[in-house]
N, C-alpha and C positions, 0 to 999 in steps of 0.2 A: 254307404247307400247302394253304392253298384254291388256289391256281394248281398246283398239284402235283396235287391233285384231279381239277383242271380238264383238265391234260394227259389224266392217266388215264381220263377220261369220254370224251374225245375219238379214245382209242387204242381202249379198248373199243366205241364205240356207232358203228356205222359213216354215215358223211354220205351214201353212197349204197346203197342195197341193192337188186340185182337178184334176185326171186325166183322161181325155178321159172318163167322165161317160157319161152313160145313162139312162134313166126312163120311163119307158113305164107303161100306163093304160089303160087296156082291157075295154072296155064302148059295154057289147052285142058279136056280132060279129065282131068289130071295135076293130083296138088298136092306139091309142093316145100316140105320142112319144112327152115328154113335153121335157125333156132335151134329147140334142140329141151331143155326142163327147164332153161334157163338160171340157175346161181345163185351169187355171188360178191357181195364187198364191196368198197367203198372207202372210206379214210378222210381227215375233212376236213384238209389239206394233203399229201397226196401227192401224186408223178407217178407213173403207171401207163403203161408201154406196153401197147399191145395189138397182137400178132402175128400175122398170118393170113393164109395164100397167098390170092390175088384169087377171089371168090366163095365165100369163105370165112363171109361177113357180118357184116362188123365195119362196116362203114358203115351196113347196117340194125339193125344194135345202136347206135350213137351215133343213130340216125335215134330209138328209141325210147327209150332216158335220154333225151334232148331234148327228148321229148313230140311230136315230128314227125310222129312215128308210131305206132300203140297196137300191143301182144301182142296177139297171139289169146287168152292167160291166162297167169297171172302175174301177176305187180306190178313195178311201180320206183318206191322210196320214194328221194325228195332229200332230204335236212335235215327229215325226218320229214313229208313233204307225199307224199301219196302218187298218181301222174301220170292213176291209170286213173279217181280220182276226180273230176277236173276235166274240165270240160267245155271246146271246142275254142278257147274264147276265152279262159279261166282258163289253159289247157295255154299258150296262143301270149303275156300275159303276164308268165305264171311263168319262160317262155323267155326273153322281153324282159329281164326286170328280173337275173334270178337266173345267167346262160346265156353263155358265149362259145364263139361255133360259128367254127371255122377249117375253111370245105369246100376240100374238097381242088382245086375248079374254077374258087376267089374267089368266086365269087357275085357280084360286083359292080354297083353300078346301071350302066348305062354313061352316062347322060344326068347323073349328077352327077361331080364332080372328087374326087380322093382324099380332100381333108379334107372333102367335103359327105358323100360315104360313110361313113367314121369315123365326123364326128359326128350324124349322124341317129341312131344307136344312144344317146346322148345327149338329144335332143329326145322321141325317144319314150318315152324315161321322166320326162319332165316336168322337163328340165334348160334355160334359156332358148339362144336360138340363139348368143347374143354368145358367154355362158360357154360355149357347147358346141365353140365355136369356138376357145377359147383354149384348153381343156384338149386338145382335138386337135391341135393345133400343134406345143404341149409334148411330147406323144407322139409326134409323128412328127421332133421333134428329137433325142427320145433314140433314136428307131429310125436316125438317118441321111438321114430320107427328108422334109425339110423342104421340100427346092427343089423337088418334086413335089406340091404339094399342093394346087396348081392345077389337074396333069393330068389328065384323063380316062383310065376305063380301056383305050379304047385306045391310048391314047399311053404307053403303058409296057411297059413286057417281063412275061415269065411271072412273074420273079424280083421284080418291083418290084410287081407285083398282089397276088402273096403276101404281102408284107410289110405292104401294107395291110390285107389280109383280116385278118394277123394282129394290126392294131393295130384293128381293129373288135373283134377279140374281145375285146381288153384294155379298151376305152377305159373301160368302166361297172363297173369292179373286179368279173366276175362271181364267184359263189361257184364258179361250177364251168365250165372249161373243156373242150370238146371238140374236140381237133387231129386232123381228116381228112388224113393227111399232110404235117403244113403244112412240113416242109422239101424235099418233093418237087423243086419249081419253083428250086430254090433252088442255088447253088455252095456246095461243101464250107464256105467261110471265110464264106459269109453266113448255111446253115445253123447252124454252130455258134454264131454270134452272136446267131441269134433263137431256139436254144433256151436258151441263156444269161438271154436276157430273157425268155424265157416262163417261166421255172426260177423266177428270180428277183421275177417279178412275183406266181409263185404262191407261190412262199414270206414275201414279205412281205405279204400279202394274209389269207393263213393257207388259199387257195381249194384244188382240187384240178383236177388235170389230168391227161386220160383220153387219152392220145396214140397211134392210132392207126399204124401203120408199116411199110412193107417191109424197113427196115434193120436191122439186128441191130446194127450200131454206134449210130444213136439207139437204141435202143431199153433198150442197157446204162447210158445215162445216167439212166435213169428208176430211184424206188426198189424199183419191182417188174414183172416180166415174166407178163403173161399171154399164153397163145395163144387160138386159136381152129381148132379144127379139127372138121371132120363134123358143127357145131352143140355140139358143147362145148366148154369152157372149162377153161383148168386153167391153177395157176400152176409158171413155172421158177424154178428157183435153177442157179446155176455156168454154165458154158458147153455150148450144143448145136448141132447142127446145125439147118439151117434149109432 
């Protein structure tokens, strides 16, 4: 009964809440309102796509769930921590510990090797380098990508950078994943394989995943479809165009 409960608190209280934001950039003399009254939920274990033709600002909406970036007004509450009230250190963090960011460009240090990358996300939350090192390993076994974990980012293709951006955002079980494209870089059969294990690592996690996308085929894998269009937001159900 109490785990039934527990469900039910979980379906009803959502683990993310974007409220009435807004985001405005000054371009000159001009100011450009990209989001505009933003407001929608997420709840803890979903996948959510999010759909939006290019300049549509779906990267500066993960920039702000992430704490990257602030609203000009509104709120983003995470697991009831709310981001406008922390300060740049608290934001950066709540990021660290709570946050797995897959950018859509890797991000990659290039002066460290894949698993020094990986596991730094590990170390900076106070995990020793030995164990940081082994639990990275293990990770990049189950990804495929063991024999590379010596390499540097330049010594790897688009497809093989990707794959570690995306075992950075896994390695520290965050509560809440943000995928900037992450199958972009990627072949059809490796795509569906690292959403597979993103699927799965947030479902057994219990985390949620905010997935970002041009595809309409990702994007039907997720349990819900939002868009993004003129600075609103809205959710689809059935099949539309795109």
């Amino acid at each position: 009964m109490l785990a039934h409960a527990t469900v039910l608190q979980s379906q009803t209280q959502p683990f993310i809440h974007v409220d009435n934001v807004c985001r405005r950039f000054t371009h000159g003399s001009g100011t450009q309102t990209v989001l505009a009254n933003l407001t929608f939920s997420l709840h803890r274990g979903e996948t959510v796509a999010l759909l939006g033709r290019s300049g549509s600002g779906k990267s500066t909406l993960l920039n702000l769930i992430s704490g990257i970036d602030q609203a000009d007004s509104g709120t983003v509450v995470i697991d009831g921590q709310n981001l406008s009230l922390l300060n740049e250190r608290d934001r950066t963090l709540f990021r660290r510990r709570q946050i797995g960011f897959i950018y859509q460009f890797f991000n990659l240090i290039d002066s460290l090797t894949a698993v020094e990358n990986i596991a730094l996300v590990l170390e900076l939350n106070g995990v020793k380098p030995a164990l940081a090192l082994e639990k990275t390993q293990k990770l990049l076994e189950t990804m495929q990508m063991a024999d590379k974990a010596s390499h540097f980012p330049a010594q790897l293709s688009g497809g093989e950078q990707q794959r570690i951006a995306i075992a950075r955002a896994l390695i520290h079980s965050p509560k809440l994943v943000l995928a900037d494209e992450p199958t972009g870089n990627l072949d059809a059969e490796t795509g569906r394989h690292m959403l597979h294990l993103l699927k799965t690592k947030i479902q057994a996690s219990n985390s949620t995943l905010l997935l970002v996308t041009h595809s309409l085929a990702v994007a039907q894998t997720a349990d819900r479809i939002l868009t993004l269009d003129h600075g609103k937001i809205q959710e689809r159900t059935g099949d539309f165009a795109w």
